[in-house]
C-alpha positions in Angstrom: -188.2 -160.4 62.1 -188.8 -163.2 59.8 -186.9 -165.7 58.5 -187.4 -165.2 54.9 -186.5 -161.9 55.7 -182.9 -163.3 57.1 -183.1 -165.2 53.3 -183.6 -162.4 51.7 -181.2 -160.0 52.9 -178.6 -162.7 53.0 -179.1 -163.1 49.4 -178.8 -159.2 48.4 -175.5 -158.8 50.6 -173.8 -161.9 48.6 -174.4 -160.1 45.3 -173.4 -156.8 46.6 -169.6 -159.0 47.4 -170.7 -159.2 51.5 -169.7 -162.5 52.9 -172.6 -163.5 55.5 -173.4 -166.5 57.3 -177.0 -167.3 57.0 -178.1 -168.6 60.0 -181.8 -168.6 59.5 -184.2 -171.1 59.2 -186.6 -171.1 56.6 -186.6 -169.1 53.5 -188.2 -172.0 50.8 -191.0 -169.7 50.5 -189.2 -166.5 49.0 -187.3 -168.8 46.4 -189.8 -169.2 43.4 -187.8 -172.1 42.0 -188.4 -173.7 45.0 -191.7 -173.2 46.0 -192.8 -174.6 42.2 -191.0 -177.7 43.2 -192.2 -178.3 46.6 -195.7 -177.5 44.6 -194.9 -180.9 42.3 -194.9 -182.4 45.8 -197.7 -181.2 47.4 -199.9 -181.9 44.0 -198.2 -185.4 43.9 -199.3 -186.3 47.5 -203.0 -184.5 47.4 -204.0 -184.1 43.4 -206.6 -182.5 44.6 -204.9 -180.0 45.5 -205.8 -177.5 42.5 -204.0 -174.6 43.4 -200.9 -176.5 43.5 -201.6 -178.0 40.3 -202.4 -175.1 38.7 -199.3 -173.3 39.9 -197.3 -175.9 39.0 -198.5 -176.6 35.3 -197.4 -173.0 34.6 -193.5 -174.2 35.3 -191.0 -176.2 33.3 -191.8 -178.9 36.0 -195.4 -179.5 34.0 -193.6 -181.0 31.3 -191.5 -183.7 32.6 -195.1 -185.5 33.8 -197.0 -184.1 30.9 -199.5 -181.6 32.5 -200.5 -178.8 30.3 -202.0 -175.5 31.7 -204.7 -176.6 34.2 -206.9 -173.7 32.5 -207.2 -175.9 28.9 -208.6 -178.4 30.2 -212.1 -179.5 29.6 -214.0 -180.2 32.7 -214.9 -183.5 31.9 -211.3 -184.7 31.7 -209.5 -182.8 34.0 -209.8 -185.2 37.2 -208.9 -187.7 35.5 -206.4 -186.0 33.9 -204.7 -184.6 37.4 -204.9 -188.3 39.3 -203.1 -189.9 36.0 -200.0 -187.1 36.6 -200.0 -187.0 40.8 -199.8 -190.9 40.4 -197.1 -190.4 37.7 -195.1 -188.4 40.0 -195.1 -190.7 42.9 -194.4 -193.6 40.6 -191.2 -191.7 39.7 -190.5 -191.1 43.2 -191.1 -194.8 44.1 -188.9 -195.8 41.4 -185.9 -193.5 41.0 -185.9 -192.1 44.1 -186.8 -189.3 46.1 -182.6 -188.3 45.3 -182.6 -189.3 41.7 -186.3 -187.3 40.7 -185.5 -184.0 42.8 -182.1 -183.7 41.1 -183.7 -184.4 37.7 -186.3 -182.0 38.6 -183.3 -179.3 39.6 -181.6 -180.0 36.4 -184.5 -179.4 34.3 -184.9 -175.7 35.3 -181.8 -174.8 35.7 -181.4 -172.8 32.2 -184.1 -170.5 33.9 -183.1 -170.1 37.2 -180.6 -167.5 38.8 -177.4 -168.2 40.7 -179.9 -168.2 44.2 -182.5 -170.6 42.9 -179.7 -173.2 41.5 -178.0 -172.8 44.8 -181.0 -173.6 46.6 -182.3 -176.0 44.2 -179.0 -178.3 44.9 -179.6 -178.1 48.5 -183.5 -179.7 47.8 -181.7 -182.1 46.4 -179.2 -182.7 48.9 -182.0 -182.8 51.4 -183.8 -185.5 49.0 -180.4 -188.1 49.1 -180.5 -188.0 53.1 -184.3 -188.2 53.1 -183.8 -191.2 50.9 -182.4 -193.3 53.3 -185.1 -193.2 56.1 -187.8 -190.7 55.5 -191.0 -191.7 54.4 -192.7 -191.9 51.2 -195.4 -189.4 51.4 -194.0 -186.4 49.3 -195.8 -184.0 51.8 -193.6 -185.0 54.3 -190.3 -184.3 52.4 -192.4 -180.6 51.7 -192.3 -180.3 55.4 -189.2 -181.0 56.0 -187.8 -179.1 53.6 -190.0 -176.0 54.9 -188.6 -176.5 58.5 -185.0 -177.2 57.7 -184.9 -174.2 55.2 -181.6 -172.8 53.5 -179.3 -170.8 56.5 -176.1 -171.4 55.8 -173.6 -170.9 58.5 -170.3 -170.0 58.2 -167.7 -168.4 60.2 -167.8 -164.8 58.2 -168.2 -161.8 60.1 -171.2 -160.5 59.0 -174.1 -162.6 60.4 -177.7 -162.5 59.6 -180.4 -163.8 61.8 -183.8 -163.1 63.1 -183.9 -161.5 66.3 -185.3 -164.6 68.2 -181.9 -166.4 66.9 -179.8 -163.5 68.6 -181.3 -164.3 72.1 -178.1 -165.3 74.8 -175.6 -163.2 72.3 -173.4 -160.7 71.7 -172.3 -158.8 68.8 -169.7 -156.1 68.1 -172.1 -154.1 66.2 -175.6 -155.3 65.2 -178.1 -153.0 62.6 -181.7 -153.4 62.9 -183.5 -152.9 60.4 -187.8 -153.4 59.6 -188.5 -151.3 62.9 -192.1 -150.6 61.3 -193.7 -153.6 61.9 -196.6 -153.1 64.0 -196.4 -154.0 67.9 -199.2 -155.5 70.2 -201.2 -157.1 67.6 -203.8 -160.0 68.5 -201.7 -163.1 67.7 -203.8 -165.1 65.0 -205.3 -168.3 66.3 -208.4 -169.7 66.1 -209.5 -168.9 70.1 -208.3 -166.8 72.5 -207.3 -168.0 76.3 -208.6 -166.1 79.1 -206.4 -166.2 82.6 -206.3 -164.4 85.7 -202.8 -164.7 85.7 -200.2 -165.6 82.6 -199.0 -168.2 85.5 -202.3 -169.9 85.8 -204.1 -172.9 83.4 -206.8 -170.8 81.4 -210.4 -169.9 82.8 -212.2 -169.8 79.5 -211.6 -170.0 75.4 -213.4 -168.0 73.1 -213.3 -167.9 69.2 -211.7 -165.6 67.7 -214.4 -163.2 66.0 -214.2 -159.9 64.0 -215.1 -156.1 65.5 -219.0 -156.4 64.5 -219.5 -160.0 65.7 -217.9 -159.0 69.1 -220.4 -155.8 70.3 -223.2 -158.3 70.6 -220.9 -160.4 73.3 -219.0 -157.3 75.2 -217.3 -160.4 77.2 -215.8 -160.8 74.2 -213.6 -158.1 74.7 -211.5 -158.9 77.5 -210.0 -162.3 75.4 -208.7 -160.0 72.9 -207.5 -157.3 75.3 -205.2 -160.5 76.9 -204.4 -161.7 73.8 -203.2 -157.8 72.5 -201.4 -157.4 76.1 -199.4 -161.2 75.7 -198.5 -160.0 72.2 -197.1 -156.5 73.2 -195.1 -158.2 75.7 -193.6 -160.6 73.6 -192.8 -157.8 71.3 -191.2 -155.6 73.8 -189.4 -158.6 75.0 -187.6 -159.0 71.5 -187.2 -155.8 71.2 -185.5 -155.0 74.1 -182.8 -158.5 73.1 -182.5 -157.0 70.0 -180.9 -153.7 71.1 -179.0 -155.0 73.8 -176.9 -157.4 71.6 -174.2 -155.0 70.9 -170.9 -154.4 72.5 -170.2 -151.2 70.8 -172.6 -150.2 68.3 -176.1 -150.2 67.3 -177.7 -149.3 63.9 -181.5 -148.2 63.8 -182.8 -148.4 60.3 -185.9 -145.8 59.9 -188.2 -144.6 57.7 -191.2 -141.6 57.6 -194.4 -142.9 58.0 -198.3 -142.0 57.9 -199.3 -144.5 60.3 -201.5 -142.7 62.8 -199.1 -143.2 66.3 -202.0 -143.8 68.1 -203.7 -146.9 65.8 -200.4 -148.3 64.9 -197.6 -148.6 67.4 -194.2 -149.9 66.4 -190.5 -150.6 67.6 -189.6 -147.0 65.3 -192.3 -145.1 66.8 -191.6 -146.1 70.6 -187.7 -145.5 70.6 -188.1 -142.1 69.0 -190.4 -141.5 71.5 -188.5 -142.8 74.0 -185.1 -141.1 73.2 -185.2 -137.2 72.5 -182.1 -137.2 71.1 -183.2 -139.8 68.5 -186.3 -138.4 68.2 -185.1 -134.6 67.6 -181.8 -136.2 64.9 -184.7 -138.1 63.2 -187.4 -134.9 62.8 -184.4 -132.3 61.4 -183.8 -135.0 58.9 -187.1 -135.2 57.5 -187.7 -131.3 58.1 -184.7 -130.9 55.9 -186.1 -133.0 52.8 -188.2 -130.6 49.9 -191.3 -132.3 50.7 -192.5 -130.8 47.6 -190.3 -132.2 45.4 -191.1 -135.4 43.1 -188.4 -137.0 44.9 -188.2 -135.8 48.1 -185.7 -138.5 49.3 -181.7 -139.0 48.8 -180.7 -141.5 45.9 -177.5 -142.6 45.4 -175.9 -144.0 42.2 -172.1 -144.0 40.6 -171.0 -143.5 44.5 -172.6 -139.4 44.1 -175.9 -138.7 46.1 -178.9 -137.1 44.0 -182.5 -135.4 45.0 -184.4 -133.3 43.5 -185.3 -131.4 46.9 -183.0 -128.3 48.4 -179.9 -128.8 50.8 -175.9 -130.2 49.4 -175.6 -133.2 49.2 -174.0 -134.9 52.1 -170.2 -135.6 51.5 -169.6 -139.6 51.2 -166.2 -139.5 53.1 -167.8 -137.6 56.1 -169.4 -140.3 58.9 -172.5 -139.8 59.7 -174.1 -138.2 62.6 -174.5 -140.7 65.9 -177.3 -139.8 68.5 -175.2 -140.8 72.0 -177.5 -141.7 74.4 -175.9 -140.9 77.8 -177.2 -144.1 80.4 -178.5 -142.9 83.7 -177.6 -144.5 86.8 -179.9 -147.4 87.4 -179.8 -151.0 88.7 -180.4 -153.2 85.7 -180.6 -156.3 85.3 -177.1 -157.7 83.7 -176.4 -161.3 82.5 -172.5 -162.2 83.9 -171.5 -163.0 80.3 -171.8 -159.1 80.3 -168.6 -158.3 82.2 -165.9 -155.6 81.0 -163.3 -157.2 78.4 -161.4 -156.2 76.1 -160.4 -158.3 72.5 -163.5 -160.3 70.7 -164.7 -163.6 71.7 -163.6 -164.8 68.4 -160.0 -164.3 68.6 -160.2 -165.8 72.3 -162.3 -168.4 71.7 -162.2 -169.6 68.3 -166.0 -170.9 67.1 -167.7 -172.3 64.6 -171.3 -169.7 65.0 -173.9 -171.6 63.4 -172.7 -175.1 63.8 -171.2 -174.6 67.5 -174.7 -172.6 68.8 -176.6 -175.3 67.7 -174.5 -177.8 69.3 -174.2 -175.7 72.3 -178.4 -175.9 73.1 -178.6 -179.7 72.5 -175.8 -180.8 74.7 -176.6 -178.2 77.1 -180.4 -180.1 77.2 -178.3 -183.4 77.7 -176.4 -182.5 80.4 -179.5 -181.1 82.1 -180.6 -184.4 82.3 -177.5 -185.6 84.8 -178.4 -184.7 88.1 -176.1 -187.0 90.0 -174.2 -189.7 87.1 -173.9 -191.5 90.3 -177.5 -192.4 89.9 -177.2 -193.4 86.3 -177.2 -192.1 82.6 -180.2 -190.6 81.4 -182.5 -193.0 79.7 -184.1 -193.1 76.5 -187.0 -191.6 77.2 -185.0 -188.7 78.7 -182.9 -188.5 76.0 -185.8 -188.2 73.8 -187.6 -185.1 75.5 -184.1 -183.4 75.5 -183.3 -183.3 71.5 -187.5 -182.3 71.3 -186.8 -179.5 73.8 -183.4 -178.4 72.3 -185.8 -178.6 68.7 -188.1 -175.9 70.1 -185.0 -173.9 71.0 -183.8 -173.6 67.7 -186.7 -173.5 65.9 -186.0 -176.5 63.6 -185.9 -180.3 64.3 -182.7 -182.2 65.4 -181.7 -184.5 62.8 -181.0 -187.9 63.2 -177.6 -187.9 61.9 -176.6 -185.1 64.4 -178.6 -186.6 67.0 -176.4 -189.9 66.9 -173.3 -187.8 67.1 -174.1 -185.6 69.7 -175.7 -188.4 71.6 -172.0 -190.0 71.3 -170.4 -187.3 72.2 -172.6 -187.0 75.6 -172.1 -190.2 76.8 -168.0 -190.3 76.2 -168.1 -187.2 78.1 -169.8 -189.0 81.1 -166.7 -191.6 80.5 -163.6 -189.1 80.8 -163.6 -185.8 83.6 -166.0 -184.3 82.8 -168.5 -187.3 84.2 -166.4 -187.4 87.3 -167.1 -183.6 88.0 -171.0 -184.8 87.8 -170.8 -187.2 90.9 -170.5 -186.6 94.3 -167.1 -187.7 95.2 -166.2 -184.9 93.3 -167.1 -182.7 96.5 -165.9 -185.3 98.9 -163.7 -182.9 100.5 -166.0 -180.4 101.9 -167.6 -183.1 104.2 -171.2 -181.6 103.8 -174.0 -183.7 105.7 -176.1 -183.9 102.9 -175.0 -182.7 99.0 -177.4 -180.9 96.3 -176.9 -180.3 92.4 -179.3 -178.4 90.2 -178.9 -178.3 86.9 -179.8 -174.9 85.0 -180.4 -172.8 88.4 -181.8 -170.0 87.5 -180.8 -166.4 89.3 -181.7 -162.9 89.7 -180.6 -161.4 93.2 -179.4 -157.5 93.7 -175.7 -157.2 95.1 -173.9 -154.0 95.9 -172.7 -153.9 92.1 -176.4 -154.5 90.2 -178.7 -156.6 90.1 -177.4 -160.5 87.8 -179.7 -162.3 86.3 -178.9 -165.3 84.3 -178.6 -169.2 85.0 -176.0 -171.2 86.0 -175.5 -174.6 84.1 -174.6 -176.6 87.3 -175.0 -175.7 91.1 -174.3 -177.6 93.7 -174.7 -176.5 97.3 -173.4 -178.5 100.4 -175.6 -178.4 103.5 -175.0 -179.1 107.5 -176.7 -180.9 109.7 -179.4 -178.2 110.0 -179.7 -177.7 106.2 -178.0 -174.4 105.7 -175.6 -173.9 103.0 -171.6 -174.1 103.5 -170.2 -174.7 100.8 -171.3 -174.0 96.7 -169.9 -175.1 93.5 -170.7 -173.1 89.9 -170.1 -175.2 86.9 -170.3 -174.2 83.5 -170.1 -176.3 80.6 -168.0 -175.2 77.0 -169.0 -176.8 73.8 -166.4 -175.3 71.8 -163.3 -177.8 71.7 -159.9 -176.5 73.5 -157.3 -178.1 70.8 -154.1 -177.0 73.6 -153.7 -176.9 77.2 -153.0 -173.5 76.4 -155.6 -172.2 74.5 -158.1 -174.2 77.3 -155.9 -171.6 79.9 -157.0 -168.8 77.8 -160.6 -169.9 78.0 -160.7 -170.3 81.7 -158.8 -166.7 81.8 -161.9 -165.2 79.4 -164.9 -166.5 81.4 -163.7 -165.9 84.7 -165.2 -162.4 85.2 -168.5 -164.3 84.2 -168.1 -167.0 86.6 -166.9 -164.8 89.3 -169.9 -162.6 88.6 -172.2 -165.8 88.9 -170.0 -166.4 92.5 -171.0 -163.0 93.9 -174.9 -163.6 93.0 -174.7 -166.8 94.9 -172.8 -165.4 97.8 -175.7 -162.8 98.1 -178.4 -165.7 98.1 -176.9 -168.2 100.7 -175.3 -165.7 102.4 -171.7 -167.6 101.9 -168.4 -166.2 102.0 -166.3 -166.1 98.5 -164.3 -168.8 99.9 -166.4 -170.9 100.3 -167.3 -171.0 96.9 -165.7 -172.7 94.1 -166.5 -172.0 89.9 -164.8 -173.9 86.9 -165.7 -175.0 83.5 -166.4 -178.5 82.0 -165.1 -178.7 78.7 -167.1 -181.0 76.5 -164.2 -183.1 74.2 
């Protein structure tokens, strides 16, 4: 759910020998070593910021600027004392370096800190050297940054960890969920609460937010929490739903007993064993066969044999565990086209990069959104601008400007080569259509004979007669990941196909066109 829970977890599979790639975004917050020294920072740019100063004159960091334990201090000098050691600090920053001190500060804890800490330590300091060279000089910036950026580390191993707003738009062979306790349909925590008569509408009204007791002497009260508790259950079903429809051929629900009364407290746990029997009915044997009498009423493992202190054998290692099959039932649902049958991973087909080639993926994606006709001209500043801020929000974490540059590059030599001249009209001379139309990110969701497809095209463009109907339609999708050979850009084209043809057929349905009248290809981004 969280991303210092994707830190976390990361960091207990690396010293149980699991190669992961980290792909979350935050995790400075569960790394003590790290939050003391982003503590130095804040202290330096606010002294008065006497938590932070306390905190941090209870590390090693305390004596390389000569604080001593906040609590000695007499009153009388302890002002004084805290504005002589913030200053100190920013001298050193403003003299050294932002580079220079955070290293020094890394190496000066180092004897006390674990493999994790050193590791993340190093990247502070890597962050420090690049923020060097344009950031600015407030420390509480760098804090910021640093808190944003956090420590994923991406990498092509198998095993990925991310949260489950990170998984949106992919697929996995097998994906385990675990932390299905957390409660669902909770008031989101803000200050006021919005009140609409529909989500698609600008609010009515704001209220603050107040507690239980405050609220009976304004019933109206209610009704902006009751939106705000329906908005948050929705987002929550939302995720979960992405989250168990990730996998291609297996999916892992992690749960545990709990006392939680079902009807105060709901959670992703408590609704899929209540909406699955089968789960529901595996789960309850389990916990009917555990000696809830006994001190330990739960199995233990430990020199690879299983222990407990409650009746029943222990279960035999070697032997799989028991899988709940849930049979589906015949419905229409709602199926993106990257969903087609296949057979063979996307890896072996299409050889990415995960971390480094989804990130790239959503920023030039937003770029290209931008090109309507390149006939008309490049996108401008301005444009350009609003696209890396959009792409930001997407991934959770700002664009930097180093990787804006090279993407940015990249974008406009693609305009230069093919790809550009499949974004302007001449491209579609040929179907001598009165008037042409292209629409970047089209959105669909239309019911055919096989389902109902919902997804959205990257590029659409629709030729029209003289009376405006539709004759002719072209699907473009573009590919970030780089083809190095003609042949391994064949085997692309073979894999996404289905997808494309899938994306045909929903089109077909809307405009009423025949499939030959349709054409689909991909745009492969150099």
């Amino acid at each position: 759910p969280t991303n210092d829970q994707v830190s976390d977890l990361s960091h207990e599979l690396r010293i149980r020998g699991v190669a992961v790639s980290e792909e979350g975004s935050s995790g400075a917050s569960s790394i003590p070593a790290v939050a003391a020294m982003l503590d130095v920072l804040r202290f330096a740019s606010h002294p008065g910021d006497r938590a932070a100063a306390f905190r941090m004159s209870h590390t090693p960091f305390a004596a390389m600027f000569g604080l001593e334990a906040l609590e000695t201090m007499e009153p009388k000098r302890r002002d004084e004392t805290l504005e002589a050691v913030a200053l100190a600090i920013r001298s050193r920053l403003a003299e050294a370096g932002f580079g220079e001190t955070i290293a020094e500060m890394a190496r000066a804890c180092r004897e006390s800190c674990d493999a994790r800490s050193q590791f993340s330590l190093r990247l502070v300091a890597e962050h420090a050297a690049e923020w060097a060279k344009s950031g600015s000089g407030d420390p509480i910036d760098f804090v910021r940054l640093v808190e944003e950026t956090g420590f994923g580390a991406p990498s092509d191993a198998s095993v990925r960890v991310m949260t489950q707003h990170s998984a949106k738009g992919l697929e996995f062979d097998e994906v385990v969920l675990p932390w299905l306790e957390k409660p669902m349909g909770k008031p989101r925590t803000m200050p006021c609460h919005p009140l609409s008569g529909d989500p698609l509408e600008p609010p009515l009204a704001i209220a603050s937010s107040l507690s239980e007791k405050q609220r009976t002497h304004a019933p109206v009260l209610e009704a902006f929490l009751n939106q705000s508790v329906a908005a948050s259950l929705a987002d929550a079903l939302s995720l979960l739903y992405v989250s168990i429809t990730r996998p291609r051929t297996g999916l892992h629900l992690v749960f545990r007993p709990s006392d939680k009364d079902p009807d105060k407290s709901l959670t992703p746990a408590m609704l899929l064993r209540a909406a699955v029997d089968d789960l529901n009915r595996g789960f309850c044997q389990a916990m009917d066969d555990i000696d809830t009498r006994a001190a330990e009423p739960f199995w233990t493992r430990s020199g690879g044999d299983f222990h407990t202190s409650g009746g029943g054998a222990a279960p035999d290692p070697a032997q799989p565990m028991s899988t709940v099959l849930i049979k589906p039932r015949v419905v229409h649902r709602a199926a993106p086209p990257s969903a087609h049958e296949h057979t063979g991973s996307i890896a072996e087909r299409w050889p990415l990069v995960p971390g480094r080639a989804r990130r790239d993926g959503i920023v030039l994606h937003e770029l290209y959104r931008l090109v309507v006709w390149l006939d008309d001209g490049a996108p401008d500043r301005a444009a350009i601008e609003r696209a890396f801020d959009e792409a930001a929000l997407q991934l959770g974490r700002p664009v930097g400007s180093d990787l804006r540059a090279a993407l940015e590059a990249r974008f406009m030599e693609s305009l230069e080569g093919p790809l550009g001249g499949a974004l302007r009209r001449s491209a579609h001379a040929d179907w001598d259509a009165h008037t042409l139309e292209a629409i970047p990110e089209h959105p669909m969701l239309v019911q055919t004979g096989s389902g109902v497809i919902r997804g959205r095209i990257d590029r659409l463009v629709l030729g029209r007669d003289a009376s405006g109907g539709v004759v002719r339609a072209s699907i473009l999708d573009f590919k970030t990941g780089r083809a190095s050979t003609e042949a391994a850009r064949r085997e692309a084209e073979a894999w996404y196909q289905p997808q494309l043809d899938r994306y045909a057929e929903g089109v077909a349905a809307i405009f009423g066109l025949s499939p030959e009248s349709i054409e689909t290809g991909l745009l492969f981004v150099e």
